[in-house]
Structures are given as structure tokens and as C-alpha cells.
MDTraj code that builds the backbone (N, CA, C; nanometers):
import mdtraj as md
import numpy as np

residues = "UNK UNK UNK UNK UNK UNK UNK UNK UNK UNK UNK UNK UNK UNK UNK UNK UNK UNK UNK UNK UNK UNK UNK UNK UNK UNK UNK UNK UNK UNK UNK UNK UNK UNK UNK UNK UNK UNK UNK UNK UNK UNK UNK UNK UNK UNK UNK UNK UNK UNK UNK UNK UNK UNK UNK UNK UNK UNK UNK UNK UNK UNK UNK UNK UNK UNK UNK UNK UNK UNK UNK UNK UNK UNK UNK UNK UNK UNK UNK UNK UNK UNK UNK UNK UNK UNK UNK UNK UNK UNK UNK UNK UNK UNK UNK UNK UNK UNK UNK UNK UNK UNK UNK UNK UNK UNK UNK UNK UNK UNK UNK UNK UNK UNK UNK UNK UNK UNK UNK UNK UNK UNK UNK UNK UNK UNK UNK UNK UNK UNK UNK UNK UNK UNK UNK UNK UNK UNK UNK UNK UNK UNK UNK UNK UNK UNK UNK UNK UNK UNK UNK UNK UNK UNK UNK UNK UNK UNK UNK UNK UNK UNK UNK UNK UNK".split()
xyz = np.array([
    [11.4634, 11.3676, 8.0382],
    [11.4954, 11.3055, 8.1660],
    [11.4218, 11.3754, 8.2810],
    [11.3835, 11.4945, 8.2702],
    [11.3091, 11.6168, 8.3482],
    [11.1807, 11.5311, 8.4037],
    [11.1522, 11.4964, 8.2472],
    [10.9636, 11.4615, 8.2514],
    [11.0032, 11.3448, 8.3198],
    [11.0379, 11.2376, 8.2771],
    [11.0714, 11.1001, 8.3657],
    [11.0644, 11.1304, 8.5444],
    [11.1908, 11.2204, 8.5622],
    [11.1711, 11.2498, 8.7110],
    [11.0303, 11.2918, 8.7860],
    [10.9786, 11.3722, 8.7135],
    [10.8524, 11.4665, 8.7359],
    [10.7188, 11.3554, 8.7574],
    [10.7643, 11.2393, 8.6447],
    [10.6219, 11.1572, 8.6606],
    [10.6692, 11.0891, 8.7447],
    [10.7810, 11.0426, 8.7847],
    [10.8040, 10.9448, 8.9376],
    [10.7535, 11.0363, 9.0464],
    [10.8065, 11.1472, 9.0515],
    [10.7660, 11.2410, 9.1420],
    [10.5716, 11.2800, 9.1781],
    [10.5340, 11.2873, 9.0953],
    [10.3714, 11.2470, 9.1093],
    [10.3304, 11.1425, 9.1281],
    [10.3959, 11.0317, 9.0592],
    [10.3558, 10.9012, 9.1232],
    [10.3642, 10.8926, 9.2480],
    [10.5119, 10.9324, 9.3402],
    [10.4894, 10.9188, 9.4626],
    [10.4179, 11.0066, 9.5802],
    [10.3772, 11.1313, 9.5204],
    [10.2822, 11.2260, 9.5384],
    [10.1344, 11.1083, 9.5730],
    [10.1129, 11.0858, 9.4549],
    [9.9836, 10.9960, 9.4575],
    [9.9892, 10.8791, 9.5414],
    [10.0995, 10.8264, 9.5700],
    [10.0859, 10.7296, 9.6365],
    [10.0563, 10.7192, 9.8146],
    [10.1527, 10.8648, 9.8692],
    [10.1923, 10.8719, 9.9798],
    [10.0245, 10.8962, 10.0306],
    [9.9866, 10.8623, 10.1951],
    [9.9054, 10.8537, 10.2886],
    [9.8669, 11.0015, 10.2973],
    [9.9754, 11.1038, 10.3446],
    [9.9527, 11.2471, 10.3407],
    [9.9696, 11.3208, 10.2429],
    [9.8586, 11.3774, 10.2360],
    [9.8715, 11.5233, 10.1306],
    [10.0425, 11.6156, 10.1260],
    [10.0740, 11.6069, 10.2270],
    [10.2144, 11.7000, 10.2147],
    [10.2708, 11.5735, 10.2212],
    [10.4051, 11.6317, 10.1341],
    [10.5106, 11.5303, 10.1518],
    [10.6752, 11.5873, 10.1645],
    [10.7414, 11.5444, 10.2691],
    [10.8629, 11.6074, 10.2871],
    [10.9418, 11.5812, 10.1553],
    [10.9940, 11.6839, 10.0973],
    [11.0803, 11.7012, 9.9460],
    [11.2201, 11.5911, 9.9538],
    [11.2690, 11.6247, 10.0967],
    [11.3850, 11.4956, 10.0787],
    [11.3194, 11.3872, 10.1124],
    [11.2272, 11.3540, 10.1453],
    [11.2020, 11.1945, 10.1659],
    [11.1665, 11.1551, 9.9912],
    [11.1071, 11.2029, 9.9580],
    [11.1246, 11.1478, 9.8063],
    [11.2589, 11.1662, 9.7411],
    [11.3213, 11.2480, 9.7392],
    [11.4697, 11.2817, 9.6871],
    [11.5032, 11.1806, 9.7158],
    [11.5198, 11.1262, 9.8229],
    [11.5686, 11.0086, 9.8864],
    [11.5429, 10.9045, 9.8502],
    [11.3978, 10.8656, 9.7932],
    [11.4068, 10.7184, 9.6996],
    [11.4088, 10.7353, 9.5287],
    [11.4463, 10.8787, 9.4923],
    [11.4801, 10.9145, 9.3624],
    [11.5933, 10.8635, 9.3794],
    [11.6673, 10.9171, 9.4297],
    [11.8476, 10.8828, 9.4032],
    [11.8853, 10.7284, 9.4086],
    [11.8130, 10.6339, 9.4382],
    [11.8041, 10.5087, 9.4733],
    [11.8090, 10.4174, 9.2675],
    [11.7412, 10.5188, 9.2237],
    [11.7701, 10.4745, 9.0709],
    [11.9181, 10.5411, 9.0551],
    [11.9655, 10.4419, 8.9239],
    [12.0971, 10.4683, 8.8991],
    [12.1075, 10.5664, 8.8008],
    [12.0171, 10.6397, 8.7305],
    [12.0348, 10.7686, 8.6190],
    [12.0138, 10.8704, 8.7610],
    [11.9724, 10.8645, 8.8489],
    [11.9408, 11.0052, 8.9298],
    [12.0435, 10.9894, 9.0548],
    [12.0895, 10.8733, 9.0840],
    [12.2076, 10.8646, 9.1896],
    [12.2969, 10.9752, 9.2163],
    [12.3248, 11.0862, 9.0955],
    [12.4144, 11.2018, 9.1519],
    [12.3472, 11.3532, 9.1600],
    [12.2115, 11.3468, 9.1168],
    [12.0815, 11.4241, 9.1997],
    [12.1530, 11.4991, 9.2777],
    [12.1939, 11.6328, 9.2839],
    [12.1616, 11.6981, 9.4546],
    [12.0175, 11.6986, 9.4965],
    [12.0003, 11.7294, 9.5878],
    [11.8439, 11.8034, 9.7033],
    [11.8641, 11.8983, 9.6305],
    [11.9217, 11.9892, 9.6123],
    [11.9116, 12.1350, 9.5476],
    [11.8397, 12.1459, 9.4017],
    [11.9427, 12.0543, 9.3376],
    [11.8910, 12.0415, 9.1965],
    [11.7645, 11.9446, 9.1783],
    [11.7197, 11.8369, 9.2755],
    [11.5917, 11.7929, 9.2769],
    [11.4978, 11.9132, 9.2926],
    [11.4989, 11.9743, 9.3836],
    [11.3730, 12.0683, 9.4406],
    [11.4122, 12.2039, 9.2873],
    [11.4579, 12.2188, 9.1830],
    [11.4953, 12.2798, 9.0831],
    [11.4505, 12.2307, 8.9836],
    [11.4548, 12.1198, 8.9548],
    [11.3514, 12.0240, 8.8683],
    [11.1940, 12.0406, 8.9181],
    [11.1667, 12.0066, 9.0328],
    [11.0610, 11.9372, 9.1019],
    [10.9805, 12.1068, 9.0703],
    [11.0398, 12.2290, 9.0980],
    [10.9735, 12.3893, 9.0846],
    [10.9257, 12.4337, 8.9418],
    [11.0010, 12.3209, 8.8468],
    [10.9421, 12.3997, 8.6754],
    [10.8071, 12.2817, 8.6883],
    [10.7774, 12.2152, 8.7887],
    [10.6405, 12.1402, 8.7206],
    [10.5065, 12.2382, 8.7797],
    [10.4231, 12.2311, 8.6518],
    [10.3097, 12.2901, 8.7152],
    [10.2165, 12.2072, 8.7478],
    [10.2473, 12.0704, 8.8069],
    [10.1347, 12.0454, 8.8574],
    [10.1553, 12.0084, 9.0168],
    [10.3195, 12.0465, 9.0389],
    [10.3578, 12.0206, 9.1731],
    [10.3743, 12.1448, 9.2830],
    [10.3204, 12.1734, 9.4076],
    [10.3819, 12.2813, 9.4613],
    [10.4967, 12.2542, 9.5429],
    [10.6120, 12.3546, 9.5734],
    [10.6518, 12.3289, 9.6755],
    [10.6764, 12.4003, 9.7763],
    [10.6692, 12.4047, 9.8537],
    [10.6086, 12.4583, 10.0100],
    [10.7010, 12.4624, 10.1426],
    [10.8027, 12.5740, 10.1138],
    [10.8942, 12.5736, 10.2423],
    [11.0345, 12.6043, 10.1971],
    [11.1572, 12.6530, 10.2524],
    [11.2408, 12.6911, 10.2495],
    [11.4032, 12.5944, 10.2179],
    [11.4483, 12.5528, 10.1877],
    [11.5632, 12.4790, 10.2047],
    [11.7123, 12.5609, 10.2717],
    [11.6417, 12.6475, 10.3019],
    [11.7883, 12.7231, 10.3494],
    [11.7268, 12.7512, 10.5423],
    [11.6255, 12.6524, 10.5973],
    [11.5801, 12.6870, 10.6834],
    [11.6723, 12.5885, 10.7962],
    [11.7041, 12.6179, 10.8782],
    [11.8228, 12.5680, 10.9729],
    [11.7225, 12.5293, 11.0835],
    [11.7082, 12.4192, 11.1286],
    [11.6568, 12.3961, 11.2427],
    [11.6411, 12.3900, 11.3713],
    [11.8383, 12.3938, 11.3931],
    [11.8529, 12.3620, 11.4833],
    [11.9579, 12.4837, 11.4935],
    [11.9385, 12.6136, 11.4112],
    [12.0207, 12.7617, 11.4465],
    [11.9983, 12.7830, 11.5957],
    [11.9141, 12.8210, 11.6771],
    [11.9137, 12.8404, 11.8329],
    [12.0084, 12.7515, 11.9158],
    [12.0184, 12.6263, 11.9112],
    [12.1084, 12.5581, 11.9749],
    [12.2523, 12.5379, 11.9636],
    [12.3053, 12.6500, 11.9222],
    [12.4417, 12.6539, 11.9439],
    [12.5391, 12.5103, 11.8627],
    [12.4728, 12.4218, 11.7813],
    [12.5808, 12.3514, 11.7515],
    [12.6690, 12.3968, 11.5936],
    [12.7260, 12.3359, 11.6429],
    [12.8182, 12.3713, 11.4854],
    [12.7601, 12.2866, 11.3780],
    [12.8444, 12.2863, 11.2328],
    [12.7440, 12.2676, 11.1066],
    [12.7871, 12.0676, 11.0991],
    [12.8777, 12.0429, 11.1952],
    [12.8752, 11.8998, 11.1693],
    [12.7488, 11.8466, 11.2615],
    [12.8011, 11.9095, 11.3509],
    [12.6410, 11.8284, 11.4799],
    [12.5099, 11.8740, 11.4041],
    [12.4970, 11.9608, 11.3834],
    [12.3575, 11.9981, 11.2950],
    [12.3294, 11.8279, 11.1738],
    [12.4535, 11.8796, 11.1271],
    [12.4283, 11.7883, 11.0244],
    [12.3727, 11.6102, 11.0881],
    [12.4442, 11.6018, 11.2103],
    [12.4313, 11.4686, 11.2720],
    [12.2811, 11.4624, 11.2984],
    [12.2111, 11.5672, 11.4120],
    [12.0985, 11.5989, 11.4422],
    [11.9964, 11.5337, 11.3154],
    [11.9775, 11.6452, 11.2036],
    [11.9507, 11.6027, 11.0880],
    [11.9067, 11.5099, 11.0764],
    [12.0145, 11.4123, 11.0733],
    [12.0219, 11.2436, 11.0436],
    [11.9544, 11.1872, 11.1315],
    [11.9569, 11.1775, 11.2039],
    [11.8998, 11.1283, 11.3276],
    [11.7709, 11.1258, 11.3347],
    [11.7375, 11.2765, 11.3171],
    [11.5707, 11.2859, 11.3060],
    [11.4949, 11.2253, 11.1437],
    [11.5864, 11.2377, 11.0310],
    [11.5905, 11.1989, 10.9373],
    [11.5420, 11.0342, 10.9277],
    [11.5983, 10.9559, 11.0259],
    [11.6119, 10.8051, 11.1088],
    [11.4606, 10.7935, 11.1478],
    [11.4189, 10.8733, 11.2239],
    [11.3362, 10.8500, 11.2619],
    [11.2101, 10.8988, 11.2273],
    [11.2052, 10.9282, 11.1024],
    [11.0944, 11.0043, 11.0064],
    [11.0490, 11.1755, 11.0279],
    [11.1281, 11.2171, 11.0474],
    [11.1547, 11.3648, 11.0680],
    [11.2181, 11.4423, 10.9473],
    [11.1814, 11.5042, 10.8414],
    [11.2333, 11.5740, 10.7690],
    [11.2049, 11.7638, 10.7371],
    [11.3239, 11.8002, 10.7761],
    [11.3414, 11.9613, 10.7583],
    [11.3403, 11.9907, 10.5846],
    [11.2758, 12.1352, 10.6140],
    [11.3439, 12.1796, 10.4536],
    [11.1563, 12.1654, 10.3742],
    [11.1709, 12.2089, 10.2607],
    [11.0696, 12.2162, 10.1698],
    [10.9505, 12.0337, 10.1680],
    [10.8615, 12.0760, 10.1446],
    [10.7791, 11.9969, 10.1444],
    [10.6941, 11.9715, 9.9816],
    [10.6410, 11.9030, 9.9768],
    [10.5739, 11.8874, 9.7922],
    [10.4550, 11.8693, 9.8153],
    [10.3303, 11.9116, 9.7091],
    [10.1852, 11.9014, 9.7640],
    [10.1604, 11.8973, 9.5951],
    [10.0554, 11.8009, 9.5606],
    [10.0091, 11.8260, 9.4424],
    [9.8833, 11.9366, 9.4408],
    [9.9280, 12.0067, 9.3184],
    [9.8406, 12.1390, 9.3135],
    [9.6777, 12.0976, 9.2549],
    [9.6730, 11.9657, 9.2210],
    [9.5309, 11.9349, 9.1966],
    [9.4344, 11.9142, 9.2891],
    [9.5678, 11.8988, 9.4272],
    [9.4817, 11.7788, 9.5613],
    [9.3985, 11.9014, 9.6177],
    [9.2785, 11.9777, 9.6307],
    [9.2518, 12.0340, 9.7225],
    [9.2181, 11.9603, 9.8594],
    [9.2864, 11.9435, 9.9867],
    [9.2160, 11.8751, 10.1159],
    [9.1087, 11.8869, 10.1477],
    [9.0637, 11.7382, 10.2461],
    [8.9385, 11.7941, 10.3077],
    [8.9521, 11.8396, 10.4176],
    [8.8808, 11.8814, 10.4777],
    [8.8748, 11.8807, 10.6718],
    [8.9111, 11.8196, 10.6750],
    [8.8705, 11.6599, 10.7055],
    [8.9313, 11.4964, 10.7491],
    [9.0467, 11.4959, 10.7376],
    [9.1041, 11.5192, 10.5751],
    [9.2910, 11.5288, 10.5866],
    [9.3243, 11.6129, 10.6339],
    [9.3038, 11.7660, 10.6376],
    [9.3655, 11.8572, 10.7281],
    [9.3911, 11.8053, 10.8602],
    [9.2336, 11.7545, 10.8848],
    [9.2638, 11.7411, 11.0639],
    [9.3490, 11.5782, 11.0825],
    [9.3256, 11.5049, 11.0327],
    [9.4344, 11.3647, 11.0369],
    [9.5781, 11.4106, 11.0133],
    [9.5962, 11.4820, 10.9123],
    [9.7625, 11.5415, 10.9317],
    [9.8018, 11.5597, 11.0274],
    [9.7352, 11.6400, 11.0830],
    [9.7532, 11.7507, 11.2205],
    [9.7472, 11.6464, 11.3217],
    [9.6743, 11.5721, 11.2980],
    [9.6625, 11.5089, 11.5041],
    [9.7708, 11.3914, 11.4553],
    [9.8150, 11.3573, 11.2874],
    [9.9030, 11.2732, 11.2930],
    [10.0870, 11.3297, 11.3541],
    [10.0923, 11.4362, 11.3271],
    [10.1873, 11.5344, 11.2971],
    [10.2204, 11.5556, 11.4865],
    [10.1389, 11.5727, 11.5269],
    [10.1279, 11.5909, 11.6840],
    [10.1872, 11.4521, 11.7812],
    [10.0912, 11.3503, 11.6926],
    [10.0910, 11.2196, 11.7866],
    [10.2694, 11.2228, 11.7494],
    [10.3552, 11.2114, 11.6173],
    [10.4166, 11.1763, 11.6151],
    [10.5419, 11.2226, 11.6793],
    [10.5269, 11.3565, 11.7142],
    [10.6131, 11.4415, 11.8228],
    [10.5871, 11.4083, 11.9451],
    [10.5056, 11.3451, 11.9469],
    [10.4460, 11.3045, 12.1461],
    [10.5538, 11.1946, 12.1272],
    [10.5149, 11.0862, 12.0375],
    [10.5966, 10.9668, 12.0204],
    [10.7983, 10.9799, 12.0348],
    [10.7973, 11.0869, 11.9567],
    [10.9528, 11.1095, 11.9516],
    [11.0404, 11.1775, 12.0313],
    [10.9127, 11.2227, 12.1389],
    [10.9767, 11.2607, 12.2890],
    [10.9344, 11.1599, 12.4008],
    [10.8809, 11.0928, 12.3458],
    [10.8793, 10.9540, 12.4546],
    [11.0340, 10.8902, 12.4318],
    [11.0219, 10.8749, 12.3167],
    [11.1884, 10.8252, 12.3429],
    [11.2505, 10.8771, 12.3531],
    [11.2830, 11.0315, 12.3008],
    [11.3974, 11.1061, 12.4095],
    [11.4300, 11.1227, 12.5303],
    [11.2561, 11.0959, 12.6288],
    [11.2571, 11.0761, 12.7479],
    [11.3279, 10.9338, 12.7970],
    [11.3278, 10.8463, 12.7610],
    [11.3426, 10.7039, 12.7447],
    [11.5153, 10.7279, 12.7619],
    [11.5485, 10.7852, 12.6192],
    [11.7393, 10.8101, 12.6489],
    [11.8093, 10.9543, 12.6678],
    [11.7138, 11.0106, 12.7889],
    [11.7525, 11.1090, 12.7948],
    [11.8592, 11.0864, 12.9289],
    [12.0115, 11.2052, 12.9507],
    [12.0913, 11.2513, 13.0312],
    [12.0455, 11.1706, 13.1768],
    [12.1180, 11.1041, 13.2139],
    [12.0857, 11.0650, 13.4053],
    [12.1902, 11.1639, 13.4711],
    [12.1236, 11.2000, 13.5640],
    [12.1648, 11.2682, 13.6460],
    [12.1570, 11.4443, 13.6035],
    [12.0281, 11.5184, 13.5204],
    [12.0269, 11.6304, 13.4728],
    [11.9219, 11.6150, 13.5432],
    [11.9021, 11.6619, 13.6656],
    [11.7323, 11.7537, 13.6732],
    [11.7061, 11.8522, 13.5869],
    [11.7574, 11.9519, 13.5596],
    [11.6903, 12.0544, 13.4550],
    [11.6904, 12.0272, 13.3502],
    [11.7474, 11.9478, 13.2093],
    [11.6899, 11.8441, 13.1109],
    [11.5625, 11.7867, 13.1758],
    [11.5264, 11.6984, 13.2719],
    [11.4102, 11.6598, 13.2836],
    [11.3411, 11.7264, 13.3393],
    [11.3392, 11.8457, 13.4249],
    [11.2136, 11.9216, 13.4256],
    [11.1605, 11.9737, 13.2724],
    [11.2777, 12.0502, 13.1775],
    [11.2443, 12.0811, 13.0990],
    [11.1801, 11.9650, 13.0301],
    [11.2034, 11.8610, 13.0236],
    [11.1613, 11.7454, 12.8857],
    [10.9700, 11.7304, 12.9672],
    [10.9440, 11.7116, 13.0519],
    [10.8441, 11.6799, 13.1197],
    [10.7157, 11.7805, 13.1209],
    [10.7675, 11.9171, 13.0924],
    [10.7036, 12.0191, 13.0927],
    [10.6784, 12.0550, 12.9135],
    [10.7388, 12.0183, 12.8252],
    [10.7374, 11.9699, 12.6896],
    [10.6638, 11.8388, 12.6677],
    [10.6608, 11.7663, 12.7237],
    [10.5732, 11.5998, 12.6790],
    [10.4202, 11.6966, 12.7484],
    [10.4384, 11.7475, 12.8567],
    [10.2859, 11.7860, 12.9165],
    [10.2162, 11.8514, 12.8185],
    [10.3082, 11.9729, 12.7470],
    [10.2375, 12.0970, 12.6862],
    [10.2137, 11.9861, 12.5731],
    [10.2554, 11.8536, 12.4553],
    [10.2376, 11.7890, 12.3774],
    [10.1171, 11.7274, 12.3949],
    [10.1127, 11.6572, 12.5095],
    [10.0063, 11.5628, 12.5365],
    [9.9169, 11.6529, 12.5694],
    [9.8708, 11.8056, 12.5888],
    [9.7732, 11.8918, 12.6589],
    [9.7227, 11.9455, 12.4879],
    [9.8198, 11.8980, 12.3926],
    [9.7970, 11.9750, 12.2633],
    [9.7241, 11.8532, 12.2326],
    [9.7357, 11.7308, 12.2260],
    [9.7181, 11.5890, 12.1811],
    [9.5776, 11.6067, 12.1794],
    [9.5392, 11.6323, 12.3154],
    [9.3920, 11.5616, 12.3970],
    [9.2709, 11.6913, 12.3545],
    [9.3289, 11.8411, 12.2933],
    [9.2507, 11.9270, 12.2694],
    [9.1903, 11.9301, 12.1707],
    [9.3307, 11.8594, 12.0556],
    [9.2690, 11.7871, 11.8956],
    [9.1957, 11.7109, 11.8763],
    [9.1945, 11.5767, 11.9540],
    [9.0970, 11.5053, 11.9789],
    [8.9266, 11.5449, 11.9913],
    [8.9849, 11.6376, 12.0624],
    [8.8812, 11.6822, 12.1539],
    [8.7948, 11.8075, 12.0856],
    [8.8621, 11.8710, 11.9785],
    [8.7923, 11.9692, 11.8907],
    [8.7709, 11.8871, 11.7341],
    [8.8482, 11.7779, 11.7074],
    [8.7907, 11.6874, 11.6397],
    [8.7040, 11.5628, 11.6254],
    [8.7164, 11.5354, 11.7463],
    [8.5332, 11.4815, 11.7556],
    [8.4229, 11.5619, 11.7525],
    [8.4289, 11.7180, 11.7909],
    [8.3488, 11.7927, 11.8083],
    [8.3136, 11.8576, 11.6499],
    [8.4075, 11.8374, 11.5831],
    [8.3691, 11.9431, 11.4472],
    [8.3038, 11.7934, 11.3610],
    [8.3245, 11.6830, 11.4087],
    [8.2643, 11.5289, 11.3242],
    [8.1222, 11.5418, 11.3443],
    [8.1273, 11.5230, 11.4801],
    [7.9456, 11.5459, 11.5377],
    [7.9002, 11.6228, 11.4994],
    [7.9253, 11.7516, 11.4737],
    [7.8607, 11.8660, 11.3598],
    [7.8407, 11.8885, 11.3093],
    [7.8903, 11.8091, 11.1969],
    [7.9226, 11.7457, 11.0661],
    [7.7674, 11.6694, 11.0379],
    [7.8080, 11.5843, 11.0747],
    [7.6910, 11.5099, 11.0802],
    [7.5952, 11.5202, 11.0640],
    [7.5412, 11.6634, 11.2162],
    [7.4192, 11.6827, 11.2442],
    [7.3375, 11.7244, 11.1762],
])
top = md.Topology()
chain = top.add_chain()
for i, resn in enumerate(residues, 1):
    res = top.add_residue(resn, chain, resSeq=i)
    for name in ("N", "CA", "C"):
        top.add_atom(name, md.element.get_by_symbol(name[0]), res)
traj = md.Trajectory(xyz[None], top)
């Protein structure tokens, strides 16, 4: 039943757009079959560690949202939320055959960026009325994003043209 999991698990390795892939977003359409429906995350990423042709890459005991003072239900809500909106914490999966190129390194990266610019546009969108200091802070965060955005761009057109030359 190991191997079964393991070859779904490369299949969707192979399938996905990015080289990395967040460990619960696949967990997440594993459990969707009815032999793996009572799967933990724990015991997936325990399976997913005896394969040698999979790495995995990152911590599951890593708390994201430890600095902000919430307790372990709001965490957990947080989580979800970002979870919602294609955000996943915790260990990641990489096939150990894939070596990247530049091109995917740098498309990750300016994808990985754009998509945090994106997910503070809408926090800006439903953020607190009546907090000036939430929105100074949120504004001074979209700047430093969009100042990160335009440098990637901007050192990745430059390493293409070089490329080239």
C-alpha cells in the first residue's frame, strides 16, 4: 500500500507546474481516495521520507504564526485561511531526479513573490477601517513587496539577455 501511495505521490510530483511542492497540498488530494482517507499529515510525510526518489524539504513542527500572539485555535483558523487561498506551511516535496534550471529557479521565485503581492492586495482590500497604524504598516509591506517584485524582474531580464549573448 506504501508503493501505491509513493507512485501517486510522484505522479503528482510530475505533474505539478513547480519543482517544489507543498507536502500538504498533495496530502490533501491523497486523502480524497477512500483507502488513504484516515492518512494523518504526519504519517503521510513518514511514508513520503522512506522513498528514495522523493526529497522532503522543511520542518512540520514549524509554527508560523508563533510571533503573533494567537492561541492554537486562531493559528489553526489562520492556517486555513491561507490554506484557502493557496498558501501552505510545513514541509515541502521535490523530486530528487529534478535538478532545476535557472528559468525554474527564477519563475518560482518571481512566482512566489507575485503571489504575496497578490495576497496583500486583498488584505489591503479587507483590511480594519478606522486603524491608521494597520495601514501604515500594510502600505509600507505592499511597498517593500512591490520594490522586491520590480528588482526580480529587473535582475531577470538582465541574467536572460546574458544568456543569450
Amino acid at each position: 500500500m506504501e508503493e501505491e501511495l509513493l507512485t501517486r505521490v510522484l505522479a503528482y510530483l510530475k505533474e505539478e507546474k513547480d519543482f517544489v511542492v507543498a507536502a500538504k497540498k498533495i496530502w490533501q488530494q491523497i486523502v480524497t481516495f477512500p483507502e488513504w482517507k484516515n492518512l494523518s499529515f504526519p504519517q503521510f510525510l513518514e511514508i513520503v521520507k522512506k522513498s528514495t526518489k522523493i526529497d522532503v524539504i522543511g520542518d512540520l513542527k514549524e509554527d508560523p504564526f508563533k510571533d503573533a500572539g494567537l492561541s492554537k485555535e486562531e493559528t489553526k483558523t489562520e492556517i486555513q485561511k491561507m490554506e484557502k487561498m493557496g498558501y501552505y506551511f510545513g514541509p515541502s516535496l521535490v523530486l530528487k531526479s529534478h535538478v532545476p534550471t535557472p528559468e525554474e529557479l527564477a519563475g518560482f521565485l518571481q512566482s512566489r513573490v507575485d503571489q504575496a503581492y497578490n495576497s496583500l492586495l486583498k488584505v489591503w482590500e479587507n483590511r480594519p477601517k478606522n486603524d491608521p497604524e494597520s495601514e501604515d504598516q500594510l502600505i509600507e509591506i505592499l511597498a517593500e513587496v512591490q520594490k522586491l517584485r520590480r528588482e526580480i524582474r529587473e535582475n531577470l531580464g538582465n541574467s536572460k539577455t546574458s544568456q543569450k549573448e
